[in-house]
N, C-alpha and C positions, 0 to 999 in steps of 0.2 A: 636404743638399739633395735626393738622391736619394731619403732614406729616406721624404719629407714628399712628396714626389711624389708615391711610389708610394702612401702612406697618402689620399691626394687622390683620385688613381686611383682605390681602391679602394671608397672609401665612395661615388664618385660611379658605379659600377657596380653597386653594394648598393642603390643609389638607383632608376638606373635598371631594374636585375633584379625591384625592390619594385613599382614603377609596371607595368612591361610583366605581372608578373602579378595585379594587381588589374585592367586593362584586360583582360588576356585571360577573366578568371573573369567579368568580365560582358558581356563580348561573344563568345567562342569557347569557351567550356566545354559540357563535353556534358549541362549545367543550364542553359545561359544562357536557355532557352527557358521557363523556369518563372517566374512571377511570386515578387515577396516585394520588403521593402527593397533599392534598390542597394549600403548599407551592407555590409549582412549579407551580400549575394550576393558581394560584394567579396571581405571578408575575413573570416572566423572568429573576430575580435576582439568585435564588435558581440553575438555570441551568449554567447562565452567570460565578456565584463564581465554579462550580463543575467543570465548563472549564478549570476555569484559574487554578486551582489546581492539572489538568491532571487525574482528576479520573472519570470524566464522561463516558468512556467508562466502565467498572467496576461499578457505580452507574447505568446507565442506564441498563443492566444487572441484579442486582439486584431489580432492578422496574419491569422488563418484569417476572422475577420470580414469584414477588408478586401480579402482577397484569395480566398477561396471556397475550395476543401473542399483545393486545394494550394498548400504555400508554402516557397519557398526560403529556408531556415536560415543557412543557411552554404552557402561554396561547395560542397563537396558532400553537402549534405545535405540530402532534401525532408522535410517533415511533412504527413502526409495525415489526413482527417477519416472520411473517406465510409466503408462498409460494405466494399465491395467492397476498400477498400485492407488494411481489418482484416482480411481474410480471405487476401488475397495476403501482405502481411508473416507474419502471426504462426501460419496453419492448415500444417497437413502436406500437402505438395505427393508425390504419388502418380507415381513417374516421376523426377521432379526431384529441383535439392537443395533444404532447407529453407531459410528467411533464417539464418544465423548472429545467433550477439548479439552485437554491439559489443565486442569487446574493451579499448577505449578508456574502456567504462563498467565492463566486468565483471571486473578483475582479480582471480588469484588470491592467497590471504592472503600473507605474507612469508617462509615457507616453500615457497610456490609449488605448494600445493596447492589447488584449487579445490575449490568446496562446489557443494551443487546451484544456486546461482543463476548461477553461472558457468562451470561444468561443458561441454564441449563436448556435440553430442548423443551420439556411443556412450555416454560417463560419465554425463549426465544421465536418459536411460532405464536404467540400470543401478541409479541411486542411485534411482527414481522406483519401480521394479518392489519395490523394500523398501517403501519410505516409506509408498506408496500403501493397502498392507494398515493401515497406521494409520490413514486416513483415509475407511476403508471404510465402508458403513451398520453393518456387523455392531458396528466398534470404536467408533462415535460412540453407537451405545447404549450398549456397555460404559462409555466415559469419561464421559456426565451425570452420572450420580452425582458426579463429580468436579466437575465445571462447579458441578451444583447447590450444592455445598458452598460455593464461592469466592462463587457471586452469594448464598448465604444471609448469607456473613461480610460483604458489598458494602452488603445491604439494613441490617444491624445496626449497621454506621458507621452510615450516613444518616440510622437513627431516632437518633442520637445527636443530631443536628444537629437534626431535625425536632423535638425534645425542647425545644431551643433557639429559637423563632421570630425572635427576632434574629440570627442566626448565619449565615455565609455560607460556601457550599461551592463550591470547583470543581470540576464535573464532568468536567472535562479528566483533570485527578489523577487521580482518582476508575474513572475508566473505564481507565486507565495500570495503576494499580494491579492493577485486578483482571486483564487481559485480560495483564499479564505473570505475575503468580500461577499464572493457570491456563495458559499456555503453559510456565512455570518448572516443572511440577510435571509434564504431560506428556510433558514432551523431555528433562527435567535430573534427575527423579525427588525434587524439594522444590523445594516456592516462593520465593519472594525474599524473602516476608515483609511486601512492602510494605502491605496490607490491617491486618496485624497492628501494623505502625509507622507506619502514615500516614505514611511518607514512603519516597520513592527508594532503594531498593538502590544500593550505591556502583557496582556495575556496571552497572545500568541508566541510570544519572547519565552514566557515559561511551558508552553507545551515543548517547544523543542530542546529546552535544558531538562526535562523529565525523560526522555526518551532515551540517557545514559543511567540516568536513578532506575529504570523500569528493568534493565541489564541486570544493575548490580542487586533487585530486590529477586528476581527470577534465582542469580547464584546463591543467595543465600537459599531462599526459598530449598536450593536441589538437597543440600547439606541440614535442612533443618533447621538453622538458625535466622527465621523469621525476629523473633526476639531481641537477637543482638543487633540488628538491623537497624531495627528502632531506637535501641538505648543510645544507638552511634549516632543516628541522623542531629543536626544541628537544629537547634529549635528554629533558626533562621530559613533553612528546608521547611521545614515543619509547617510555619509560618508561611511560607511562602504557596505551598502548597492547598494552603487553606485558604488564603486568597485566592484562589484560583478558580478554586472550586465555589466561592463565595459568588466572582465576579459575573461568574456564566451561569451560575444560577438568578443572580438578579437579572438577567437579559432574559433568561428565560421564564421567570417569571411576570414579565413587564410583557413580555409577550404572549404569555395565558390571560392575563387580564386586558387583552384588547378588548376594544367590544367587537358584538359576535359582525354588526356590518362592517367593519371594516376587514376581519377576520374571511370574511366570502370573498372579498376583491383581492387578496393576498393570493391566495392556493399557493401556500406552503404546507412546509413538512407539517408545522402545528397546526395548518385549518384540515387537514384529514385525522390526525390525533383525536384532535376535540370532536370531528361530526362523528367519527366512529367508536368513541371511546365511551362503553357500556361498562355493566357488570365484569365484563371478561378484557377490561382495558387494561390500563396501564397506572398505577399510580401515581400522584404527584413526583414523590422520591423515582420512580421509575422513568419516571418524564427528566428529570434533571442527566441522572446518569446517562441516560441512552443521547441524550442531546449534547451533554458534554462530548461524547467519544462520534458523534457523528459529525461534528465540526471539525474533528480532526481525521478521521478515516474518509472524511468526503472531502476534502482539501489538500491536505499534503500528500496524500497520495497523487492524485491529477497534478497536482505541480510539480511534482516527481515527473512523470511520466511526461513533460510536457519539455522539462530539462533535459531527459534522455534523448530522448526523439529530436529537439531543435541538434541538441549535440552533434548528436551522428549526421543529422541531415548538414551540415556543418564540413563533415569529414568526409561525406561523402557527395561533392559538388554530382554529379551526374544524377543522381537523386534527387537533390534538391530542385535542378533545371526542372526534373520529368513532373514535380510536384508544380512547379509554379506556371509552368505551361498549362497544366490539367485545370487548376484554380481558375489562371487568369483567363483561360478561353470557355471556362464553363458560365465565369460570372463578370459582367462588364461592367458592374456596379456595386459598391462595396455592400449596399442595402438589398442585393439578392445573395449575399452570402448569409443563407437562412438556411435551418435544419431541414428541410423537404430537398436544400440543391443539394448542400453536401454529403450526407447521407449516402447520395447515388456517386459519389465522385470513386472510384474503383481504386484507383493509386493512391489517394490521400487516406484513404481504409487500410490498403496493404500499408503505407506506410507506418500508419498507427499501430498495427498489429507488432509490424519488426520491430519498435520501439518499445513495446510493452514486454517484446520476448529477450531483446537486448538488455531492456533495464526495467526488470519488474517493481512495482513498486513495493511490493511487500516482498523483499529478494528470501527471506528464511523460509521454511515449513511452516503451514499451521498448526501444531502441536496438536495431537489429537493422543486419546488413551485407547488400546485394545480392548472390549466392553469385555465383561464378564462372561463367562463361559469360555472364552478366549476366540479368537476369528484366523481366519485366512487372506494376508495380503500377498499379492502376485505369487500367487501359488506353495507358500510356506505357511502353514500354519503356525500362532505366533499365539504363547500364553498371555488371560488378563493383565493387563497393568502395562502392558509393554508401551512405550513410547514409541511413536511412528508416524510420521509428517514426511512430505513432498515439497522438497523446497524450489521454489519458482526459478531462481538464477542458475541451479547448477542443473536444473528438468530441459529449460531450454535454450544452457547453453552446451548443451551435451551431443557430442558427435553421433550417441545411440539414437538420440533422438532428432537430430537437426544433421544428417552427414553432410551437408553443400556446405562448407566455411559458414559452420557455427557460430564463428567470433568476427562476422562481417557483417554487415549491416548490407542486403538485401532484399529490398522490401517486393519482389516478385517473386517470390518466393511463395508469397501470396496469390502470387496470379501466375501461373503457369504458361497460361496463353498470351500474358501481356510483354510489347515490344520493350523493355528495359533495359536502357546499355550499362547498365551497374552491375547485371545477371551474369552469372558463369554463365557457361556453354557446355552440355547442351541447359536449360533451364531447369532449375528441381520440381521437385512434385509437389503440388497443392498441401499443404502444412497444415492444419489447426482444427481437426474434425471436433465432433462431440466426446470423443473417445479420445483425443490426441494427449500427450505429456503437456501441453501450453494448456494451462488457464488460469491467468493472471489475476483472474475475478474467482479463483475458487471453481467447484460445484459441488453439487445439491445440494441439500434445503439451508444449508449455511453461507451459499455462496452471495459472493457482496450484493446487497439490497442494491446498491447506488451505480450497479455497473451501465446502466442504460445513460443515467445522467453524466457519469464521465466520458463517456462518447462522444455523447453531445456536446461537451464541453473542448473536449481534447478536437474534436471537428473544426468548430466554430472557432476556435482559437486559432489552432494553426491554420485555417484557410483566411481566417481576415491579416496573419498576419506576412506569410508570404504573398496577399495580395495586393498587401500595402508600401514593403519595403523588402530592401536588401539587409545581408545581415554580413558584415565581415568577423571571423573571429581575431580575437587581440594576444598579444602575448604568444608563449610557447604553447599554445595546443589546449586540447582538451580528453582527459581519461577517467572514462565513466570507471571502471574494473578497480584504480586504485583509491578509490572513495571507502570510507567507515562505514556499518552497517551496524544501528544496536537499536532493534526491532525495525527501523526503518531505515533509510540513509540518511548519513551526515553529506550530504550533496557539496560538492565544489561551485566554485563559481563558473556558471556561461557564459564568461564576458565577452559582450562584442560591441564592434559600430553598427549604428542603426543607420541606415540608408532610405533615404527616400525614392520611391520608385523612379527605375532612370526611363519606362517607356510608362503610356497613359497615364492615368493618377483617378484620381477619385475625390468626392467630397470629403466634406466631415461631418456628415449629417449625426447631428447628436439626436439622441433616441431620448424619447419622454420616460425619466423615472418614475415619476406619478401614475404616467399610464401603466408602467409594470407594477405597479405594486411594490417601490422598492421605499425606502427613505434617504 
């Protein structure tokens, strides 16, 4: 009798303890003052289910719509649009401390060692002061050759298919393949192969089955139950994951024991690790993790953004023409389409930009924490601990920020002054300053290491590849907007016919992999 009492008692105080703090989170919390759903401002549930269902980027989007450049998440958590907020989150504050990143988002692998994406800041400028010489002008000329090799082996599928007019390709694959080849060969010192077998390396197979386990470890995470997490995973997970981790460590250690001359003819990631890797370097353990996660933050993001971009340009025929004119009269041969022509190509630039701003590759916020003492984002001051990130899809697909038909794909937008018949009338204003709502790549001292090389790669790709073929799309269409999103996108397929050029043509001059340094 007693015992049912007290079990009475108990749940009816669990009851009442539940309610007084949903009441107090929307009426006395030091958010209650922010617009957003009363759901979500409630409780952390409302955000946690829209995770796991991969629509929160698209739900969050439609909140910043309805509620203007800030919106209450969760109870404590805002998401800001505006310029000013990008620049208070994510820039290096002179004086202060910087935002932290989430810990909630970034933990370290299960050894408990952190890679550079989750690295505090002493470790993350420590692992960056290496990195960064890989990523240099000097090393991104040395590694084309390398690039050029994989997009030559890229183009010679295609004309297989192109050979074929009935035959259909997805360029999803297609751009996965290549853009892990040549991150697999700069970071890991050999490719995955996938170009060579048209299909998925078994390891690359499980980076993208982990990219919904990474959702459901963050919900638990918010709730606290870390713990139960693990009792639940199947030892087959489990397993699976320890493979994984096994496998890219053995690549990568097969590639610390080069010897050091062939290591100087390479100039990869890992020949500027090793010459610069002192006292204040990088640990073995630290070498695995940072290289695990840059195989996948330097790859499938650019094949992301390479999907978007063909996409649109797809949907938007008058676009595509103004690109393959620019291509094919700047360059008469497939072997001058080299990083010094394209670079200068002005519309194949804007185009890249609209793509990046249509379909970011990293579409959420990077979760960052309000430091101690607490800060000032866009002009509200906001106590420690707050959660507070700028998410990329709903920054620049925002009317506040983008008013010219934000949800069309016009790439002069870019160029103000350029003849573009895709352009409204009269043309908008120059877009993307230092200070702008768009940057796809982040900023300050967090901002992606690898943004230079994905240029260069998102260039070199699509100018070889409208300057080699036509591309028809197949089926009913293509819709970037209703794609899944859990950390990164679950991408649809780009299927189309590959077409052979119907005016000039070009060789197939295949490029020496030996002289790039590839295997």
């Amino acid at each position: 009798m007693l015992l049912g009492q007290a079990s009475l008692a108990l749940s009816v105080l669990s009851l009442v303890y539940f309610v007084s703090k949903l009441f107090y989170n929307l009426r006395f919390h030091p958010l209650a003052r922010f617009p957003g759903p009363p759901l979500w401002a409630a409780s952390r549930i409302p955000y946690a289910w829209t995770l796991l269902k991969g629509d929160l980027t698209q739900r969050t989007k439609e909140l910043h719509d309805r509620y203007g450049h800030v919106v209450r998440l969760a109870p404590n958590e805002l998401s800001f649009i505006d310029a000013q907020a990008w620049q208070d989150i994510y820039a290096h504050h002179q004086g202060r401390p910087n935002f932290p990143k989430n810990p909630l988002w970034m933990a370290p692998a299960e050894n408990g060692i952190h890679s550079i994406l989750s690295a505090n800041d002493a470790d993350h400028s420590r692992y960056r002061r290496l990195l960064s010489h890989a990523f240099s002008d000097r090393a991104l000329r040395e590694q084309e050759p390398l690039l050029q090799h994989y997009i030559d082996f890229l183009v010679r599928r295609l004309r297989e298919y192109a050979s074929t007019p009935s035959s259909t390709v997805d360029m999803v694959q297609w751009f996965n393949f290549t853009t892990f080849d040549i991150v697999g060969d700069l970071a890991l010192g050999s490719s995955f192969g996938n170009l060579e077998k048209a299909r998925y390396d078994g390891w690359i197979s499980v980076i993208f089955a982990q990219f919904k386990l990474a959702a459901v470890a963050v919900t638990f995470r918010f709730f606290g139950l870390d713990g139960i997490l693990k009792a639940m995973l199947p030892k087959s997970a489990i397993e699976k994951r320890k493979r994984h981790a096994e496998t890219a460590n053995a690549k990568i250690h097969r590639r610390l024991e080069q010897e050091e001359g062939k290591d100087e003819q390479r100039n990869d990631f890992m020949t500027y690790v090793r010459r610069y890797n002192d006292e204040k370097g990088m640990s073995v353990l630290e070498i695995e993790a940072t290289f695990r996660a840059l195989v996948v933050a330097g790859s499938e993001t650019t094949a992301t953004a390479l999907s978007g971009i063909l996409g649109n340009l797809l949907q938007t025929p008058i676009a595509m023409d103004e690109l393959v004119k620019e291509v094919r009269s700047a360059c008469s041969h497939e072997s001058e389409i080299v990083a010094a022509k394209v670079e200068g190509l002005a519309y194949l630039n804007a185009v890249i930009e609209e793509g990046l701003r249509m379909c970011p590759p990293v579409a959420l916020g990077m979760p960052r924490l309000v430091p101690e003492g607490g800060s000032t984002v866009s002009g509200y001051p906001l106590p420690a601990g707050t959660f507070v990130s700028c998410p990329s899809y709903a920054s620049s697909r925002s009317p506040l920020n983008f008013p010219f038909s934000p949800d069309n794909f016009i790439p002069s937008r870019w160029l103000p002054n350029h003849n573009d018949p895709s352009a409204p009338s009269p043309p908008p204003p120059k877009q993307g300053t230092a200070t702008s709502a768009f940057n796809p790549f982040s900023l300050g001292p967090r901002n992606c290491l690898g943004r230079n090389l994905a240029y260069l790669e998102l260039r070199l790709i699509l100018a070889r590849l409208v300057w080699e073929f036509e591309f028809e799309f197949v089926g009913r269409g293509w819709r970037w907007e209703g794609q899944k999103s859990w950390i990164l996108w679950e991408k649809g397929g780009v299927v189309v016919r590959v077409l052979s050029r119907t005016v000039g043509g070009g060789g197939g001059g295949k490029r020496d992999l030996k002289a790039a340094g590839g295997k």
